[in-house]
C-alpha positions, 0 to 999 in steps of 0.5 A: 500500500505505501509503494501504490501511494508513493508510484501515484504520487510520484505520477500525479495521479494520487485520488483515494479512488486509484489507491482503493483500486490498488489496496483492493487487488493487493489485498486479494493477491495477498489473501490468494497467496496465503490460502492453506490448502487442506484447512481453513480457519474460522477467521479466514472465512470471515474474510469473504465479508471484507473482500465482497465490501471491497467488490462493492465499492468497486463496482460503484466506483467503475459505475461512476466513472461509466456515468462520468465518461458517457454523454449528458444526453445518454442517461 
């Protein structure tokens, strides 16, 4: 999460929705990489929680900025 704020800032394009985007796919590929294969523990399942919040402010963020690319006329 520090090298996604340093590599947006140093870009110019820091907004809390690029960082978001960014935490989100880290903490998948993090939580993918250290899945036990043969048991998971209870608190690994309540991840499922966090990760689905995740996905839904995702999904609202793609939505606004499908609304904010098309035409005014569109909608």
């Amino acid at each position: 999460m520090l090298a996604s704020v340093l590599a947006l800032t140093l870009l110019g394009t820091l907004t809390v929705e690029l960082f978001f985007v960014l935490s989100l796919i880290g903490f998948l590929v993090v939580t993918e990489l250290t899945a036990p294969f043969a048991v998971t523990p209870q608190w690994r399942t309540r991840l499922k929680w966090l990760i689905g919040l995740g996905l839904l402010v995702f999904g609202a963020i793609v939505v606004r900025r499908i609304i904010e690319i098309l035409p005014s006329g569109v909608l």
